[in-house]
C-alpha positions, 0 to 999 in steps of 0.5 A: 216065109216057106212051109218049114217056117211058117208057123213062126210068125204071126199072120196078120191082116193085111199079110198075104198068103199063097197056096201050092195051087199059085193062089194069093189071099189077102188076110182080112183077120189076124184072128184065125177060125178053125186053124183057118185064115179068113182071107180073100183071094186076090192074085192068080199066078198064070205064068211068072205073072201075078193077075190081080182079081176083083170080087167077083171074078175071085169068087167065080174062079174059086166056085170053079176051080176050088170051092174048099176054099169058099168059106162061111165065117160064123163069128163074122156071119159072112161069106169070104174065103179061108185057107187052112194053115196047114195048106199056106205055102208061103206067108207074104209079111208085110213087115219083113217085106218093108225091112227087105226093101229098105236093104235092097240097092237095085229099086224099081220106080215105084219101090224107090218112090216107096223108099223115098217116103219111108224115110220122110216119115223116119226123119220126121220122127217115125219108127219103121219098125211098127211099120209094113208094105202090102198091096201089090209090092207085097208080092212083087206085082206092082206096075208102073201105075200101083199105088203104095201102101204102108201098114201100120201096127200100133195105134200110136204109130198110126196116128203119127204117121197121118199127123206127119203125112198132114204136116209133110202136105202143108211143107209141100213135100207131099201132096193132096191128091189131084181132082183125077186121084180123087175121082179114081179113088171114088169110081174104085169104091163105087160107094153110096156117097155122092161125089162131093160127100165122098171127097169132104170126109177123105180129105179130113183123114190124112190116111192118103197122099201123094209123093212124086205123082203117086198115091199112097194110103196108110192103114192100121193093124191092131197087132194086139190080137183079140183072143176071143172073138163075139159070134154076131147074127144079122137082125135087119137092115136099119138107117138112122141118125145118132151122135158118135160118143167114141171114136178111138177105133175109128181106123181099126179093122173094123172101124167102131164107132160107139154112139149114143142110142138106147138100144144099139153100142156102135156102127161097125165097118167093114168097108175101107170106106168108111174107115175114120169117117166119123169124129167123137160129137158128130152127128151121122146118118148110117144105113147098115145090118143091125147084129147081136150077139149072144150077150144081146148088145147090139151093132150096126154093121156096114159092109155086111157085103164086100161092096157094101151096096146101100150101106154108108156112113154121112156125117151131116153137116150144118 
């Protein structure tokens, strides 16, 4: 989507953005601030080749090259980046991107792999339409090594979708990931988990598997867009243990777990990590920032940072 057109569609999370500069943002919210798109810059173009970016380098060459796009989220309290709509050259659309695949005859490994997963879901039942592509192949950056990754934008969709991945795994039709894709996953997360810990709870969530030897994760998008948004302010840090009397947000960005405790609503994530880590009437520990808003209700955040470091979410175990 081009300059012209771009203010009709909705940008959502997990959509790219890419400035005139030859800069790519992933959209960390659909909720924009001041006409900006919080977002968090991931690809660099040198050349006709993208360079994918970590946190750290990403942050250096904005501080760099360009700080107006350095930016203080008040609603979030965090520092992340953001890009004025007036300043997005094109909109990355995970959804059309999928739709455009699937229509396309000459198909790479990994988009043929993608396809080929596609249409196992399709012929167990799922709609495609309430589905996207984002990651690497959201922009034709995908390497022989890439990973798939599949959006989902309703809850129903979603759940579906993970509940056709676990029946497709006990069909072996899709696979569990070996001992190597899970020691890569958790050395890439670099999360407070031990090894064990962190495998247990992934397992469980049936939102990643593994189709002709490579990995692909599932990821849900409330596209019902909350129109008002809470200004959070962090308090202190805190670590505990509590029930968790909800879970039905367990996938959102981010994932919310209400819990039982006299002063504090819910656990908030903002780290992948703990994305449906916890189940209704499970017991946890959570190490995060407590927030409140003006209304004074209360959360425990974790990924006050990107990294998340210190902070987790365990569910303890008999």
């Amino acid at each position: 989507m081009t300059k012209n057109t771009r203010n009709k569609a909705i940008i959502f999370a997990k959509d790219f953005i890419e400035t005139s500069e030859g800069l790519v943002f992933a959209v960390v919210s659909s909720n924009t601030e001041q006409d900006q798109v919080l977002c968090f810059l991931r690809y660099i173009k040198r050349g006709s080749a993208w360079n994918k970016l970590t946190t750290d380098p990403a942050n250096a060459y904005l501080k760099q090259h360009h700080p107006d796009y350095l930016y203080y989220s008040a609603n979030l309290d965090a520092h992340l980046h953001a890009v004025p709509l007036k300043r997005i050259f094109k909109h990355h659309q995970a959804k059309q991107r999928l739709q455009d695949l699937m229509q396309t005859e000459q198909l790479d490994t990994i988009e043929s792999d993608l396809i080929q997963l596609c249409q196992l879901l399709q012929e167990a039942g799922l709609d495609l339409s309430q589905t996207g592509v984002t990651g690497s192949l959201l922009i034709g950056a995908q390497q022989a090594s890439s990973d798939i990754d599949l959006v989902c934008y309703s809850r129903a969709a979603f759940n579906q979708c993970r509940a056709i991945t676990r029946a497709l795994i006990d069909q072996q039709q899709l696979h569990e990931l070996t001992e190597q894709d899970w020691q890569a996953s958790y050395d890439r997360r670099s999360c407070e988990l031990s090894y064990s810990d962190y495998v247990w709870h992934e397992r469980r969530k049936f939102n990643k598997a593994v189709i002709n030897g490579r990995k692909f994760d599932l990821n849900f998008i409330d596209d019902s867009l909350n129109s008002a948004l809470s200004h959070y302010q962090k308090c202190a840090a805190i670590t505990l243990q509590c029930i968790i009397t909800d879970d039905t947000h367990a996938f959102d960005y981010p994932a919310e777990f209400k819990i039982a405790h006299d002063d504090i609503d819910a656990i908030v994530s903002f780290t992948a990590t703990y994305t449906g880590q916890a189940f209704k009437g499970e017991m946890v520990e959570v190490s995060g920032i407590v927030e409140q808003n003006h209304l004074g209700i209360k959360r425990i955040v974790v990924g006050s940072s990107r990294e998340a470091h210190g902070e987790y979410i365990k569910v303890l175990r008999a």
